[in-house]
C-alpha positions in Angstrom: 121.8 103.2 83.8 123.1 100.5 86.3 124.9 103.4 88.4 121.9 105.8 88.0 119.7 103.3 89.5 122.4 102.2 92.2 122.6 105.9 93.2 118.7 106.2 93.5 118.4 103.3 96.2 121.1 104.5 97.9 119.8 107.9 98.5 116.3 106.2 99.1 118.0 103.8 101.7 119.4 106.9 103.7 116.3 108.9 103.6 114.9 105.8 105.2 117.9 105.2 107.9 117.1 108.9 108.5 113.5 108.9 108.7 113.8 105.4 111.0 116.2 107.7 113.8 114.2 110.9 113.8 111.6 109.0 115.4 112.8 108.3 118.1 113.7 111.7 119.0 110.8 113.2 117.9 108.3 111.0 119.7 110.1 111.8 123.7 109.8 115.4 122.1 105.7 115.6 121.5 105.4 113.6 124.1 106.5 114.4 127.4 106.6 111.1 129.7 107.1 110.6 132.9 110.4 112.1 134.9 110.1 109.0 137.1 113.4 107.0 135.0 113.7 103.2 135.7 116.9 102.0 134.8 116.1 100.6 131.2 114.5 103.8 130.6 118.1 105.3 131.6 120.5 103.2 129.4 117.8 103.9 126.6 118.2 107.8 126.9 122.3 107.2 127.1 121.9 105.4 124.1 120.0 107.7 122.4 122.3 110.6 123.4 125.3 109.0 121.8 123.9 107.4 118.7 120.3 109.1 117.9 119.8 112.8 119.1 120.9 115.4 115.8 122.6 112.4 114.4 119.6 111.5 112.4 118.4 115.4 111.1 121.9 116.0 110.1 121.6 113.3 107.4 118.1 114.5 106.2 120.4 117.9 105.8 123.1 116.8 103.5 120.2 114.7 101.6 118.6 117.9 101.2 121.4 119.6 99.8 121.9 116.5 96.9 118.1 116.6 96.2 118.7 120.5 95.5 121.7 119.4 93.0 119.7 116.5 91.5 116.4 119.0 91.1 118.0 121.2 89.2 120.3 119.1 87.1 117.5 117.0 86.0 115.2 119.9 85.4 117.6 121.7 83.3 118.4 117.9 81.0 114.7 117.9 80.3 115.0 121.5 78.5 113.2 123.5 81.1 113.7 126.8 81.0 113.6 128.2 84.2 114.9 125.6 86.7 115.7 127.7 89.5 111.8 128.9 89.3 110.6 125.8 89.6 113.0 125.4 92.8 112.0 128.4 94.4 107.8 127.2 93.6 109.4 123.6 95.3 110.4 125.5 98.4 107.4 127.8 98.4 105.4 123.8 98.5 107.5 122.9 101.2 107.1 126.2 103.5 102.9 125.8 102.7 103.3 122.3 104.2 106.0 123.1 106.9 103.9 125.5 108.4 100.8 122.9 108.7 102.8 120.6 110.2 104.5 123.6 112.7 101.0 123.9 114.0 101.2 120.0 115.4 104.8 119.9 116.2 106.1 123.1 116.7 110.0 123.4 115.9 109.8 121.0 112.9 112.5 121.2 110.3 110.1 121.7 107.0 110.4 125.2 107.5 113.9 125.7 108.5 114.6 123.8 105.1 112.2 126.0 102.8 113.6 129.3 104.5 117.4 128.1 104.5 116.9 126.5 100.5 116.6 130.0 99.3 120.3 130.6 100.3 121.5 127.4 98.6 120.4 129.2 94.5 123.4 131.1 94.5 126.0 128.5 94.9 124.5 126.1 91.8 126.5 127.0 89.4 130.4 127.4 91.9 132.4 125.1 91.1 132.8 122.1 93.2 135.8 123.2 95.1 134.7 126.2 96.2 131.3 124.5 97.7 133.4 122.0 99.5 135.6 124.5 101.0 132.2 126.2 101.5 130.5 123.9 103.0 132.9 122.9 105.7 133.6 126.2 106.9 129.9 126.4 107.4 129.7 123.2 109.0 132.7 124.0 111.5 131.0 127.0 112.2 128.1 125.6 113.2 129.6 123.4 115.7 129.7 127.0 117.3 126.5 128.8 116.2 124.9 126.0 116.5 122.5 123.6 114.4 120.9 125.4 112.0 124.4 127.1 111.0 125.3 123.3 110.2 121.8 122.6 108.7 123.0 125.2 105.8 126.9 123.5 105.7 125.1 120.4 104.9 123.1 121.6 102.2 126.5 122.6 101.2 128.6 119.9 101.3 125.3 117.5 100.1 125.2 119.5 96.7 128.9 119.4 96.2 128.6 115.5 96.5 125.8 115.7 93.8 128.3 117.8 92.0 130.9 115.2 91.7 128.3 112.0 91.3 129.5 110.8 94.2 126.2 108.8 94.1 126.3 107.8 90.7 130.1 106.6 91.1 130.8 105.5 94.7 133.5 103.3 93.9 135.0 106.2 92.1 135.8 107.8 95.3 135.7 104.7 97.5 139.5 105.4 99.0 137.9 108.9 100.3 135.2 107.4 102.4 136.7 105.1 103.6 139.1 107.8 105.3 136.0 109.8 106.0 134.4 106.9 107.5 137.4 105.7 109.4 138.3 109.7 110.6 134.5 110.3 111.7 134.3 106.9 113.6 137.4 108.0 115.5 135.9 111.0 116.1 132.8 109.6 117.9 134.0 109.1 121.8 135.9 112.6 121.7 133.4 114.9 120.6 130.7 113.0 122.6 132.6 114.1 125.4 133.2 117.4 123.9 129.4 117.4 123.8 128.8 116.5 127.8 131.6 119.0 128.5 130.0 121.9 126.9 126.7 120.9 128.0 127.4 120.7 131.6 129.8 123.8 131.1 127.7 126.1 129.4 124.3 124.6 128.6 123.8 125.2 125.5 122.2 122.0 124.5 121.9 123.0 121.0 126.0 123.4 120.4 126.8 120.3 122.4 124.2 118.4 120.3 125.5 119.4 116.7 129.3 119.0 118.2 128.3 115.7 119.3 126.2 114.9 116.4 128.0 115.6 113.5 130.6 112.6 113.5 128.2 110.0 114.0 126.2 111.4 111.2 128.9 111.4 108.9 129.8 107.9 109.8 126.1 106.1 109.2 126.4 108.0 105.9 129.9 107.3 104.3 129.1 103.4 106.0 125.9 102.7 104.1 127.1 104.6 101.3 130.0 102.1 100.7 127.8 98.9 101.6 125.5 99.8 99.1 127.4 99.5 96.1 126.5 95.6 97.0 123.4 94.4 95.7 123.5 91.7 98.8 123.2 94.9 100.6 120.3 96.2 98.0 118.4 93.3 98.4 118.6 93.4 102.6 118.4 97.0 102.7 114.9 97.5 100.2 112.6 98.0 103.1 114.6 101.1 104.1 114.4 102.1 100.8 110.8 102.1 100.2 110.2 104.0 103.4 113.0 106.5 101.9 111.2 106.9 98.7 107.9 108.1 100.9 109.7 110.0 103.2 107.8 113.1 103.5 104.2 111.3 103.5 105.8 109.1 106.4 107.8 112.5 108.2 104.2 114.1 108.6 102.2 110.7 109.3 104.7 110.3 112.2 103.6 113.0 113.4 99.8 112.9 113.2 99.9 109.0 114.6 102.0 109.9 117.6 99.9 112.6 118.8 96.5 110.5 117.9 98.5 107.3 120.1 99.3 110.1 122.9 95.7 111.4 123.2 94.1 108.1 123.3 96.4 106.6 125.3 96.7 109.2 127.8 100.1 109.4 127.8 101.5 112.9 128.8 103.0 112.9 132.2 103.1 109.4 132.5 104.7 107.2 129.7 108.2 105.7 130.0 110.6 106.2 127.7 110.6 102.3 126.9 107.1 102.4 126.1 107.6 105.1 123.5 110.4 103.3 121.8 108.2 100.5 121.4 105.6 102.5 120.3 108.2 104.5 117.0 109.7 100.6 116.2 106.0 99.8 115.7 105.1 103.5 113.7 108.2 102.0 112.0 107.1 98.7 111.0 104.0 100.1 109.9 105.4 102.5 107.6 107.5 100.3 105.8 105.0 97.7 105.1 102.2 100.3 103.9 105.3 102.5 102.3 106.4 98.5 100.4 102.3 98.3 99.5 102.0 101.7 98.1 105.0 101.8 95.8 103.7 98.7 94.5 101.2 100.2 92.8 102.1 104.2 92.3 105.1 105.7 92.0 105.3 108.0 94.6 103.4 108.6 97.9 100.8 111.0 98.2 102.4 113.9 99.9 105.1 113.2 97.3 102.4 113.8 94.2 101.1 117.1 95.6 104.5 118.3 96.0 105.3 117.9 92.6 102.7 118.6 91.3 102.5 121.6 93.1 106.1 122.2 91.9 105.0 121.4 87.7 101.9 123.5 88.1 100.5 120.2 85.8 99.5 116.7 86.9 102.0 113.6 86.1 100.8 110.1 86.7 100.6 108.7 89.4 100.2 105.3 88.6 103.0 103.2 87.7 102.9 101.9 84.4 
C-alpha cells in the first residue's frame, strides 16, 4: 500500500510540474504581445526556449500513456467486463471536451490525445519489451516527423513504464534512471543546438522543437521521479501534487482565465512578455491554493467527476468520506 500510494503522488506531482510549464507557453500563444522586446523580455524567451517550449507537453504525453495502462489495469481488477469499452467511452469524453476547449484555443492537445488514444488499444496486452522497443522507435521518429509522431512514442514508452511498475517500484529500477537522467541531462546543450540548427536551416519549428524538447523532458521526469521516493520531497512537493490531481479542471480554467485577463486588460498587441509571466505564476498560485481547498473536501475536481462519470455511465461520490 505504501508504494501504491508513493506511486500516486508521484504521478500527481508530474501532472502538476507539467501543468505549472504549459502555462507559460500557452499564455504568449493566446495572447499575442507586443513585438517591441526589452531586454528582460529577451532573456525570458531564451529561457523559455531552452527549458519550457515542448518540454512540458511531452511529459503530459508519457503521463498519458501510464494513465492508459493504469485505466485499464485497474478496470479489469475490479471485474469489469469490458475495459477497453470503457476506454474508448473515456476517450470519446475527452474528444466531447477537446473540441469545446478547441473553440477558445485552437490547436489544443485534448483532441490530439483522444484521436491518437485509439491507436494505443492494440498494444495493451504486448509484452513489455516489445512496447519499449516500440515506443522509441516512434519517439526517434518523431524527432523527424515531428511532435505529434512523438506524442504517440510517449504514449508508448509511458504504458510500458506502467507495465513494469515503474511507479509502484522506483527504487527497483533506480540504477536505470539514474543513467537516463544522467544521459538525457548530457544531451540538453547538443540537441538545443541541434534545435537552432534545424530551425534556422530549415524552419521547421515543429522538428527543432520536439528535437530540442525531448531531453529536457526526460530529464525533469526521471529527476523528480527519483526525488520522490523521499517523503521530505512528498511533503515539499504536495502543492504540485494537488494541482496534478485537478489537472484537467485547471488545463481548461487556464485557458478561460487567460483570455478573460486578455480582454479586460486589453492586452493583444501590447503586453510584454514579462507581464504575461507574471500574470501564469499568479494563474499558478491561484490554482494550487483553490486545487489544495477543493481536494480537501471532494475527491476529485469537477471536470475530473464528469469525466468519469461520463466514462461509468453511473455517478460515484464525489465527496470524500
Amino acid at each position: 500500500m505504501k508504494n501504491m500510494v508513493k506511486r500516486i503522488v508521484t504521478l500527481d506531482v508530474l501532472r502538476g510540474f507539467a501543468l505549472m510549464g504549459i502555462i507559460f507557453i500557452n499564455i504568449r500563444q493566446m495572447v499575442f504581445g507586443t513585438m517591441e522586446f526589452n531586454s528582460l523580455d529577451l532573456q525570458i524567451i531564451r529561457f523559455l526556449d531552452i527549458a519550457v517550449d515542448h518540454r512540458f507537453f511531452v511529459i503530459f504525453s508519457f503521463l498519458f500513456g501510464v494513465g492508459f495502462q493504469l485505466f485499464l489495469s485497474r478496470a479489469e481488477a475490479k471485474g469489469e467486463s469490458k475495459p477497453r469499452l470503457l476506454f474508448l467511452r473515456r476517450l470519446f469524453i475527452l474528444f466531447l471536451i477537446g473540441l469545446v476547449h478547441h473553440y477558445f484555443q485552437p490547436g489544443e492537445t485534448l483532441l490530439i490525445y483522444a484521436v491518437i488514444g485509439l491507436i494505443l488499444l492494440p498494444f495493451y496486452k504486448l509484452k513489455s519489451s516489445f512496447v519499449l522497443v516500440a515506443g522509441i522507435v516512434v519517439t526517434l521518429t518523431g524527432l523527424y516527423l515531428g511532435p505529434i509522431v512523438v506524442t504517440f512514442g510517449m504514449f508508448l514508452l509511458g504504458h510500458w513504464s506502467g507495465l513494469i511498475g515503474l511507479f509502484q517500484n522506483p527504487s527497483r529500477y533506480k540504477r536505470g534512471l539514474r543513467i537516463t537522467q544522467v544521459v538525457s541531462l548530457l544531451l540538453i546543450i547538443p540537441m538545443y543546438f541541434a534545435q537552432q540548427s534545424i530551425m534556422n536551416s530549415t524552419g521547421a519549428l515543429d522538428v527543432a522543437l520536439a528535437v530540442g524538447g525531448l531531453p529536457v523532458s526526460i530529464f525533469y521526469v526521471t529527476t523528480l521521479t527519483l526525488l520522490m521516493r523521499h517523503g521530505a520531497v512528498q511533503k515539499l512537493l504536495a502543492p504540485l501534487a494537488s494541482l496534478g490531481r485537478m489537472a484537467l479542471t485547471n488545463y481548461l480554467m487556464q485557458t478561460v482565465i487567460i483570455l478573460m485577463l486578455s480582454n479586460l486588460l486589453d492586452w493583444p498587441g501590447t503586453v510584454h512578455v514579462s507581464t504575461q509571466m507574471i500574470a501564469a505564476a499568479a494563474i499558478l498560485l491561484l490554482q494550487i491554493i483553490s486545487s489544495t481547498l477543493i481536494l480537501k473536501r471532494f475527491r476529485m475536481g469537477p471536470v475530473e467527476y464528469l469525466w468519469r462519470l461520463g466514462t461509468y455511465g453511473r455517478q460515484r461520490m464525489l465527496k470524500q468520506r
